[in-house]
Residue, then its C-alpha position, 0 to 999 in steps of 0.5 A: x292671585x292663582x286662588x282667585x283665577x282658579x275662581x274666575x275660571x270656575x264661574x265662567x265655565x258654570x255661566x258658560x254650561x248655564x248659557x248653554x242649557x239656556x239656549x236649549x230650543x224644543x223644536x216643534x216638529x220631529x223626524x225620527x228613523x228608530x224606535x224611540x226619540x230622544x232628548x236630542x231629537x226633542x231639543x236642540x243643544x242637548x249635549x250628553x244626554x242627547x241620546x237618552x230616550x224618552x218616549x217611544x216612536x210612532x208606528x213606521x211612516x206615521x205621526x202622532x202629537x205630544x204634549x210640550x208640558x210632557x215632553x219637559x217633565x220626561x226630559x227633566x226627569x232624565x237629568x236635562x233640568x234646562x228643559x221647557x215648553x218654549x211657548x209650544x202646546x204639542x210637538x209633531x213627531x214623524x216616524x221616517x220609513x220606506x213605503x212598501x208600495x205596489x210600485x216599488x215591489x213591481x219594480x224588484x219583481x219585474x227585476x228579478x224576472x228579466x233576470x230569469x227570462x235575460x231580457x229587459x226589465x220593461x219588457x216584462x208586465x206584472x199584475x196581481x191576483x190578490x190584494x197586496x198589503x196595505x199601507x206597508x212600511x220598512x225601516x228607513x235605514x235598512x240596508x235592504x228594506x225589501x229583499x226576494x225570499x223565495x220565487x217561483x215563476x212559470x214563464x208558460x203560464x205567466x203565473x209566479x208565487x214569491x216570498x218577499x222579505x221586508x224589515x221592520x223595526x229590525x227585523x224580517x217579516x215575510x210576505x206572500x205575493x201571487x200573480x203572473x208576470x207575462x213577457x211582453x213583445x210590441x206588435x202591429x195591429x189595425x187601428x180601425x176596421x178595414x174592408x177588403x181590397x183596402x191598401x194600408x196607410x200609416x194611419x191604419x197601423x198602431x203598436x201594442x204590446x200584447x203576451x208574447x206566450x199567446x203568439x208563439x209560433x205565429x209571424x207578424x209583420x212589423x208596420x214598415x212590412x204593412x204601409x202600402x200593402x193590401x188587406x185580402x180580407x175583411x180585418x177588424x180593428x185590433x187585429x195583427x196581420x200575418x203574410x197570408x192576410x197581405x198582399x201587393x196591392x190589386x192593380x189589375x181585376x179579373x175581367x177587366x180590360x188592361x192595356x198590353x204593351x210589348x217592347x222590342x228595339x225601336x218599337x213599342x206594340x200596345x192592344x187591348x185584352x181581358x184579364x183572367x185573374x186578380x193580379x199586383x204589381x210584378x205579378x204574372x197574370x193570364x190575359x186574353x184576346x177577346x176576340x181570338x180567344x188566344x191567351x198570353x202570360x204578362x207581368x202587371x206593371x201598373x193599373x191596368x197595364x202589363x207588359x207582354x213577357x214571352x215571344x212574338x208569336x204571343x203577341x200575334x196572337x193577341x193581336x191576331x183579328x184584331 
């Protein structure tokens, strides 16, 4: 009895292995992070010699086809005997990877730059004066596919030279990248051409990041400094504003008439006169009777009207011959 149990037990397991190497499955597509694919990649249900290699992988980030017929004669050949085609003609086989794109390698060295200057990442523009190479790929597991070898930067000059290192297929390649890396900084410019005299609206008013190395030394206003201001001269469009090219808007014009109010308790005195200068609003301009000659000192408060800010006697005078 304990002979023919052993017996049974033997058979089951042998049909248990057999249904087992049955089930083995070729899958039809493969995605393979080393360098070489395995009985296990190929079928499902490998068991020991899942890992057993038999072809080699494509080149990193590629894909090539292999015969079914092949794959079973290489994977039989290997010891798993219950290998077949399972009705496929090729199998896909898809080397996984990194790819090494201008993206990922302007993002390290934007990084690695703002760590330099202390400043933020985005703050800091990249372009390159030589092709970077094409279609790189770096292993799929690698720790860091992409790592900074070397890096020389001149923030003066924006120009840099770096040594990048990348890994493949487990090992360092190192690679040359030349360009220049310039610290960006928002400034206001003139949406469109604006004539002399023009008050500046919002409308007239754009942001734009430009090199901050071309700026040094030089005061811009930001846009809530602009709104309301008036242009001195003629300004094009794209250009960035200084205090010297702004003012308060002109409310009174050399040689016009303007309205001169003097108040005192309980009485408000109003006469005409003609302004010797341009004034704004809170400016202290010269105006001048036109009849007597005399000529008063009074704050612009409005177009064309000012208000006298000396004693009476100055008043008489403008009103003098009135």
């Amino acid at each position: 009895m304990r002979k023919l149990a052993t017996t049974l037990f033997a058979g089951l397991m042998m049909l248990t292995a057999s249904n087992a190497f049955a089930a083995a499955t070729l899958r039809p597509t493969v995605n393979v992070a080393g360098p070489v694919v395995t009985i296990g990649d190929f079928y499902t249900e490998a068991g020991d010699l899942a890992q057993t290699p038999i072809f080699r992988s494509p080149d990193l980030g590629t894909t090539g086809n292999v015969s079914a017929m092949i794959i079973a004669q290489q994977a039989q050949a290997a010891g798993f005997i219950q290998a077949g085609t399972n009705n496929l003609t090729t199998v896909s086989v898809h080397r996984l990877s990194i790819p090494v794109d201008e993206a990922l390698i302007s993002d390290i060295l934007r990084n690695a730059f703002a760590e330099r200057a202390r400043i933020l990442p985005e703050d800091i523009e990249i372009s390159y004066t030589t092709p970077l190479p094409m279609d790189m790929h770096a292993d799929v597991d690698a720790i860091s596919p992409l790592t900074i070898g070397r890096i020389n930067w001149s923030p003066r000059t924006s120009r840099f030279k770096v040594i990048l290192n990348i890994v493949q297929e487990g090992r360092t390649k190192p690679i040359s990248i030349l360009g220049n890396a310039s610290q960006m900084v928002s400034i206001s410019t003139l949406a469109r051409r604006l004539d002399r005299g023009t008050v500046i609206t919002a409308k007239d008013i754009r942001e734009e990041r430009k090199p901050i190395g071309r700026y040094a030394g030089r005061e811009f206003l930001a846009a809530a400094d602009l709104i309301g201001m008036e242009v001195r001269r003629n300004m094009r469009a794209g250009s960035t504003l200084t205090p010297r090219d702004v003012g308060e808007p002109i409310l009174v014009k050399r040689g016009a008439k303007v309205t001169v109010i003097y108040k005192i308790p309980g009485m408000n005195i109003s006469t005409q006169g003609k302004a010797k200068s341009d004034g704004g609003k809170n400016d202290l301009i010269e105006i001048v009777n036109p009849i007597s000659q005399k000529t008063i000192l009074a704050e612009v408060v409005g177009k064309n009207i000012a208000i006298v800010s000396g004693a009476t006697t100055q008043v008489a005078a403008l009103l003098e011959n009135r």
